[in-house]
C-alpha positions as CSV (number, residue, x, y, z in Angstrom):
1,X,0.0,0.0,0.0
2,X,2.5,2.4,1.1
3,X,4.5,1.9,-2.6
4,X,1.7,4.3,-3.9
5,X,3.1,7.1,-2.3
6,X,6.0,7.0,-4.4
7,X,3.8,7.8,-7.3
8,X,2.6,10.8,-5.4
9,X,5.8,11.6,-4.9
10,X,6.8,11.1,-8.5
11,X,4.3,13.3,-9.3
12,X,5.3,16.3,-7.0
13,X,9.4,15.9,-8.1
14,X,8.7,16.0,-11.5
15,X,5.7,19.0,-11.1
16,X,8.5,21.0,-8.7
17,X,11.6,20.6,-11.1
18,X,9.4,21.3,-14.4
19,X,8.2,25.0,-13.1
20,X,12.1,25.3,-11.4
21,X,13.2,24.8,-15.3
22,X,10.2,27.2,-16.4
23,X,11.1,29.5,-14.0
24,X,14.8,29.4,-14.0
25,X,14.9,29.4,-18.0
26,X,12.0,31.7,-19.7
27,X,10.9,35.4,-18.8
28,X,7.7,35.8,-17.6
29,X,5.0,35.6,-20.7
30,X,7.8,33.7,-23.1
31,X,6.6,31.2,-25.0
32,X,8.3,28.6,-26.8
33,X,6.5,26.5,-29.9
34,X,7.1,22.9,-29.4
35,X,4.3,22.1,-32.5
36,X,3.4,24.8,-33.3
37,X,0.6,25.7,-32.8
38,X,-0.8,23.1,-31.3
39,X,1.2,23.3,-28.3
40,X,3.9,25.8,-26.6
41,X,5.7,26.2,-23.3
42,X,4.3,29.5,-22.1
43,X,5.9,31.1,-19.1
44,X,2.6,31.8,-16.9
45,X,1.7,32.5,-13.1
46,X,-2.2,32.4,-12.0
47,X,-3.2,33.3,-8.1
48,X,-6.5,31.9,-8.4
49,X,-7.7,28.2,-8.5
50,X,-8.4,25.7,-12.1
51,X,-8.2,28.1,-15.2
52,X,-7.7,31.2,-12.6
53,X,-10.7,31.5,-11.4
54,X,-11.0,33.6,-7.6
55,X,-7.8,34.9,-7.9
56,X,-5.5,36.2,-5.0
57,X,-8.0,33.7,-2.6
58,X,-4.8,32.5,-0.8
59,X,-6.1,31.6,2.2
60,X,-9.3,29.7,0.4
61,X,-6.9,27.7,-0.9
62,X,-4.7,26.6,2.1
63,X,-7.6,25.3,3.6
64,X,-9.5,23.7,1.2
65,X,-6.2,22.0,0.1
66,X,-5.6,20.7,3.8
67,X,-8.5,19.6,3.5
68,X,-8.2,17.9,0.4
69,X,-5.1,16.2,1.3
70,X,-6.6,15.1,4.5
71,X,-9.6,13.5,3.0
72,X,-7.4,11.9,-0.2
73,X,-5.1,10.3,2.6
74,X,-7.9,8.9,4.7
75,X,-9.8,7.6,1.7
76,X,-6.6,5.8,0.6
77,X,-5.9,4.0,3.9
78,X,-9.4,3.2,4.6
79,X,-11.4,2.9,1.5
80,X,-9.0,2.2,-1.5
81,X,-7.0,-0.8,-0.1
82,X,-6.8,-3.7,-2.6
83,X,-8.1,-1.5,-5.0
84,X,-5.0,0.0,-7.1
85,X,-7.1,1.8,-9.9
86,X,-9.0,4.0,-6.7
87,X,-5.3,3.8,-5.0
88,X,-3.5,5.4,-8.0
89,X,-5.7,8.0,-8.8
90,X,-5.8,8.7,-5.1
91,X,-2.1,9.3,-5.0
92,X,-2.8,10.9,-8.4
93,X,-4.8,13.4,-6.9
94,X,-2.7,13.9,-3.5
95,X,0.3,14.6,-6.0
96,X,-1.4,17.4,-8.0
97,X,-2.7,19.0,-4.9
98,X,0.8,18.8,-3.0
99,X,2.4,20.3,-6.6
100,X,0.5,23.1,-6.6
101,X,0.4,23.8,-2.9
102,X,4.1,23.7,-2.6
103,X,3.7,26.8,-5.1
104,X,1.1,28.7,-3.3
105,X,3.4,28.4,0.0
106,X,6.5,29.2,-1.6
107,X,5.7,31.5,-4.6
108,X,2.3,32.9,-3.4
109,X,1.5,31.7,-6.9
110,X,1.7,28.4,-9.4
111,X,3.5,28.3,-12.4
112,X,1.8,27.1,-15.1
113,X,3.4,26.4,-18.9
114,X,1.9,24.3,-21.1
115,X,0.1,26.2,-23.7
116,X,-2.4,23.5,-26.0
117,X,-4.4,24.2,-28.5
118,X,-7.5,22.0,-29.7
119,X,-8.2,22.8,-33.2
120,X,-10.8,20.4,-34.3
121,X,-12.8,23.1,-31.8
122,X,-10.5,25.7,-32.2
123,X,-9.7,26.0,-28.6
124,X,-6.9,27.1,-26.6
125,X,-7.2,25.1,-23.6
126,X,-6.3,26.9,-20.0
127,X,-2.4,27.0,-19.4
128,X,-1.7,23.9,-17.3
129,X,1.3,22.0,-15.4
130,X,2.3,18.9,-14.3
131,X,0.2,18.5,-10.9
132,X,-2.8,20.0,-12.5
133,X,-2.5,17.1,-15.3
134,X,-1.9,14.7,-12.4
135,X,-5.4,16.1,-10.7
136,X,-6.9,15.7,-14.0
137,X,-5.9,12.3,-14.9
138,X,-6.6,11.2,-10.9
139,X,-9.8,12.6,-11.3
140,X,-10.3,10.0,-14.4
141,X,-9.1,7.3,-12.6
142,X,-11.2,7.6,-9.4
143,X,-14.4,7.7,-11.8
144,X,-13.6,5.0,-13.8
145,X,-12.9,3.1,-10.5
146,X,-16.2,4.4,-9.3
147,X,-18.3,3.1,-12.5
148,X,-16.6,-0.4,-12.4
149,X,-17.6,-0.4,-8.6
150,X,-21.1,0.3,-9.6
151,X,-21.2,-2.1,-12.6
152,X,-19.9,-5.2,-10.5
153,X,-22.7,-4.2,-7.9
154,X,-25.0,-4.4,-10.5
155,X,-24.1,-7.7,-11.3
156,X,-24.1,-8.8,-7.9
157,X,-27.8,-8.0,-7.2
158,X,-28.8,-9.6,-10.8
């Protein structure tokens, strides 16, 4: 069980040393075309929560993350054991929320960079980083974990 920490841990390393590199090597507002234009490295800072929405709500955000990592950490030891689809997008979801905590402690702020476009909609999607892909692909995980859960209930009461 406790070897799914190190994917949270994993997650938070590579989130931290990404936005070091971002923020060591690019001015603020540089972006760099990787394939063009579909997607960029774009030097960006947001103060506010998913796709900067209440901005500058610092101490919102400490507590609902506490919070957060409280309740993924208690669902993982007493709800998701045996269950590594729920445990890995558990730890998933404790290493985005760790990532971009770390930021608001230290930075007041989280660095985001990756710039994607979606042009069969023609969308540019929010500017992201590494923890917020690691909440969104925990998120994933825990509902496909959730919908097998039902399904095999499903089956049981048949």
């Amino acid at each position: 069980m406790w070897k799914f920490y190190g994917l949270a841990a994993i997650v938070i390393a590579l989130d931290q040393w990404t936005k070091w590199l971002i923020v060591k090597n690019m001015e603020l507002g540089e972006r760099i075309p990787i394939l063009d234009p579909y997607f960029a490295l774009l030097s960006h800072r947001n103060r506010g929560a998913a796709w900067g929405m209440l901005q500058g709500q610092f101490g919102l955000f400490t507590i609902i993350t506490i919070i957060v990592i409280i309740g993924i950490i208690y669902y993982f030891h007493k709800e998701a054991k045996g269950k590594p689809i729920f445990q890995a997008g558990l730890m998933m979801l404790l290493g985005g929320a760790i990532g971009n905590f770390i930021d608001r402690l230290w930075r007041r702020e989280v660095v985001d960079f990756a710039d994607v476009l979606i042009p069969i909609i023609n969308y540019d999607f929010p500017i992201f980083n590494v923890a917020d892909a690691a909440l969104s692909i925990g998120v994933v995980m825990v509902i496909i974990f959730i919908l097998k859960e039902e399904r095999a209930e499903k089956k049981k009461v048949k």
